[in-house]
N, C-alpha and C positions, 0 to 999 in steps of 0.2 A: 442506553443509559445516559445519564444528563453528566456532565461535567463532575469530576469527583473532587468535591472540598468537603467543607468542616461541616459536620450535621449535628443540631443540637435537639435533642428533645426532653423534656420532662412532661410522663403522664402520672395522674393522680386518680384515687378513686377510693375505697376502701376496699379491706380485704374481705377475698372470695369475686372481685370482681374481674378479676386476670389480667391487673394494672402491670404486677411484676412478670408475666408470662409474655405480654407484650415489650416490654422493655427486654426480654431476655431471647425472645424473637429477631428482634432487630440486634443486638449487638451481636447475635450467633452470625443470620447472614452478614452483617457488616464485615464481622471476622476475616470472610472470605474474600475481601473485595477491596477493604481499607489498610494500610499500614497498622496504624493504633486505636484502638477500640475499648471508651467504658461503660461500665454499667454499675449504677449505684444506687440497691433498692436501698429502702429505709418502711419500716411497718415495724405495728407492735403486734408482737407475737402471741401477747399473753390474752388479744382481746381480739376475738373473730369478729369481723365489721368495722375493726379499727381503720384509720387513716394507714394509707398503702402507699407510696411515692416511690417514683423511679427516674434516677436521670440515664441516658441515653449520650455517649457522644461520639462520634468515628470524622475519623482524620488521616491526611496522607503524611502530616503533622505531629510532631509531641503533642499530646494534651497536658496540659498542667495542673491540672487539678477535675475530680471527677465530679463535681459540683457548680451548680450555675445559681448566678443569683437572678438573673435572666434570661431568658431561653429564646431562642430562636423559634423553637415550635412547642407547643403545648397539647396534651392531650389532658379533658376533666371527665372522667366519667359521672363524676355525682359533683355535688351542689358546693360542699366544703373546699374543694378543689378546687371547681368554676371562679367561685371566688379569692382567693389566693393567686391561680393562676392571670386572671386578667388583670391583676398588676403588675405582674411579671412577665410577661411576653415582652422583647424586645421589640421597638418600632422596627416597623414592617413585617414583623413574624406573625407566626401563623397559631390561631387558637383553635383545638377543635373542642368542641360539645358535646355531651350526651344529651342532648334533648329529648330525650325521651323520660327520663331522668329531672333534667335543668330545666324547668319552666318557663324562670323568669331570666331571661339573657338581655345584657343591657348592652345599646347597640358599641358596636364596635370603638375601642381611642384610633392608635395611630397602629393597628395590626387586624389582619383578613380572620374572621371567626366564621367557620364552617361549621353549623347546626345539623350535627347526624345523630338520626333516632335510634342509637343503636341497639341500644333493648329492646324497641317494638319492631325491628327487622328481623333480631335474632327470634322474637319469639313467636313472627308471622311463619318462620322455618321449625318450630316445634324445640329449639332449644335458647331458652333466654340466656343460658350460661355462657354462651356464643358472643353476646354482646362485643367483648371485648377482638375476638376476631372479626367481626363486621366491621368494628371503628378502625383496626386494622389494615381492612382492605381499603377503606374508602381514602386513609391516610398515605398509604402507599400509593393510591394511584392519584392524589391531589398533589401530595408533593414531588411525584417521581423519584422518590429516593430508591437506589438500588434499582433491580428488573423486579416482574413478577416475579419472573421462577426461583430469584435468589432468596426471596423472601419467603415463598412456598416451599423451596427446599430446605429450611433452616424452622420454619413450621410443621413440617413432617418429620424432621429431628425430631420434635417436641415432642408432637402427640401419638408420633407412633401412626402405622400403617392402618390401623383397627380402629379407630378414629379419622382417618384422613377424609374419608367422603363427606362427612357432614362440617367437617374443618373448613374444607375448600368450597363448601356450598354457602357458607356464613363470610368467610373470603371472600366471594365472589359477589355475595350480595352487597358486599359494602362500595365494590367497585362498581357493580352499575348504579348504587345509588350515587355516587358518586358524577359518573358519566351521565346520567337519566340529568341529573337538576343542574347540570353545566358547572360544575364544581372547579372542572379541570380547564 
């Protein structure tokens, strides 16, 4: 595991797309790993497909507030996001992509944008609803936050042992895409 400091993330996408399951992934493993740890979704409930947002932060540090106005790392599943997000990535942070999803990505300002198709991997494995675990894996193993296992172990919290194989199989795919295109 890499040096333990301040991790920031916000992922966006809309609901049904497992923007808050991810965010609720990583602050579960962080739990176990970091001093202080937030998580602050924001979605509207009353509209299936609405705007989904989640900030992510762990620390060996106070956090002072569970909200960023810029992030360190970004996750956009869909297009709404994409856009919002790449003005808000702090310089040198990290943007990831659903391009599978995001078509038109304009090249990078002053922060690394990694283009993962995570819908067409989830749905090359027979479930597109996976998406959000593939950008998962691929995010975990780009950034090194946390081990594998802490992250897997805190995503079999989640979904339960009855799900786990096709979970870790959508995980897994995001980390050799990941490894395969030299991400890391």
């Amino acid at each position: 595991m890499t040096e333990k400091k301040r991790h920031e993330l916000v992922v966006g996408g809309t609901g049904g797309q497992g923007v808050l399951t991810v965010a609720y992934v990583l602050a579960a493993a962080a739990a176990e790993v970091y001093n202080y740890v937030t998580r602050f979704p924001i979605y509207m409930a009353t509209q299936r497909g609405g705007p989904a947002f989640a900030t992510v932060i762990f620390s060996d540090q106070e956090i002072a507030a569970p909200i960023l106005s810029r992030a360190e790392n970004a996750v956009a599943m869909e297009t709404g996001s994409y856009g919002r997000f790449k003005k808000e990535v702090k310089p040198g942070g990290r943007l990831f992509v659903n391009s599978s999803i995001v078509k038109k990505v304009d090249p990078p300002g002053d922060y690394q944008l990694f283009e993962i198709p995570a819908t067409d991997l989830a749905k090359e494995l027979g479930k597109p609803r996976m998406a959000n675990v593939v950008m998962l894996g691929a995010y975990r193993e780009i950034t090194g936050v946390m081990t594998e296992e802490q992250v897997l172990k805190a995503l079999q919290k989640d979904v339960g042992e009855g799900r786990m194989e096709v979970t870790l199989e959508a995980f897994k795919r995001g980390v050799q895409y990941a490894r395969d295109n030299k991400m890391v």
